[in-house]
N, C-alpha and C positions, 0 to 999 in steps of 0.2 A: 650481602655485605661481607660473608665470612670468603667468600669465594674472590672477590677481591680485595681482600686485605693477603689472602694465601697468595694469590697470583704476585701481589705487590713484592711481597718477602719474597717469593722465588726471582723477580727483575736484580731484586737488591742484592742477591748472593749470587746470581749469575753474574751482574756487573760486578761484585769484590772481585769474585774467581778470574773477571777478564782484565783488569785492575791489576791484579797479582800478580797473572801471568806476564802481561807489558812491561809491570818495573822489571820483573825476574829476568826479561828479554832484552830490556837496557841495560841492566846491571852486568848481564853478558858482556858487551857489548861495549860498556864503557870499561869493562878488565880487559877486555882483547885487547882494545885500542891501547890503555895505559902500558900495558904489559908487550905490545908490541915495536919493536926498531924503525925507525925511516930506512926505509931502501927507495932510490931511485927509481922510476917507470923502468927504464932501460935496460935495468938492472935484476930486474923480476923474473921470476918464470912465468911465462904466458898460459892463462888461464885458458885456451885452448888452442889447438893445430890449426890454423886456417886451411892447411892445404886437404890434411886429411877430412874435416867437415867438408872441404867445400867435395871430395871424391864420394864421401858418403851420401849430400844432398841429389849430387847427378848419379848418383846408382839408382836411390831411389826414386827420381824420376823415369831411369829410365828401366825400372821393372814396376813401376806404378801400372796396373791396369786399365786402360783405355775409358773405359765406366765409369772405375773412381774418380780419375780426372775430371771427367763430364761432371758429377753429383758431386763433385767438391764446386768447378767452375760456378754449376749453378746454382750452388748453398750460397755462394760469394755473389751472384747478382741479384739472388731475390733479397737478398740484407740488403746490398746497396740501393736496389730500384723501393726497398721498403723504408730507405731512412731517406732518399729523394723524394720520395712524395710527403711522409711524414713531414721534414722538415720543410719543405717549399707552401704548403697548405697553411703555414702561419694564423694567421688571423680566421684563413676563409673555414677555418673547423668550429669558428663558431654559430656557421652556417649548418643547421639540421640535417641534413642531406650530405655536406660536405663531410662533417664528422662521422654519420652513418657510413661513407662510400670508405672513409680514411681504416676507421673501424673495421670492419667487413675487409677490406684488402689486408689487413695488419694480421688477422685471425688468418686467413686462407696464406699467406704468406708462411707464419707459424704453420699449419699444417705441413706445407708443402715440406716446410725444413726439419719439422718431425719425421715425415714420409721420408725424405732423405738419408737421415741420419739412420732411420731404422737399415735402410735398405745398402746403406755401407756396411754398418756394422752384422747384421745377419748375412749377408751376400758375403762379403770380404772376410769376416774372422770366421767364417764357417765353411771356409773350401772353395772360395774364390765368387764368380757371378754366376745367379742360377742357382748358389747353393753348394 
């Protein structure tokens, strides 16, 4: 009992503290605004260069190494081949077998994108591919 009435107290001072911090972040928030002028969209300085992001995006594609390409493309298909089968299985997951097969691919999916990620970030931030 003592152990969760301590746990309770710690929910409740973690929620003031997060409580606190939100007013403190509106209160920002509502002084900027108060304390700020109308200027025109037109009239603004632009929030950024389109031309120079768009020279920085094709540089880095085009000194993106051939590999990372690959292990990003196929981070981004097994997400999507993993939330096409998730979400098309509707109802039939309440089928044992269907839930099992859903399950089982959703795990090996996650690996796979574990194995991936590992292998950008040790391969690439440590001297290219290969290491």
């Amino acid at each position: 009992a003592r152990a969760g009435g301590h746990a309770r107290t710690r929910a409740l001072e973690d929620a003031s503290e997060a409580i606190s911090v939100l007013m403190s972040i509106r209160a920002f928030w509502e002084d900027t605004w108060a304390e700020s002028s109308p200027v025109p969209a037109s009239e603004q300085r632009p929030l950024f260069d389109p031309g120079s992001t768009a020279e920085m995006v094709l540089h880095s594609l085009e000194t993106l190494h051939p590999a990372l390409l690959m292990n990003q493309a196929l981070a981004v298909q097994l997400s999507n081949a993993r939330f096409a089968l998730e979400s098309s299985a509707g109802p039939a997951t309440g089928v044992g077998r269907v839930s099992e097969a859903v399950g089982t691919m959703s795990r090996a999916v996650d690996r796979a994108l574990s194995s991936l990620a590992s292998d950008a970030t040790s391969g690439f931030l440590h001297g290219g591919p290969g290491g």
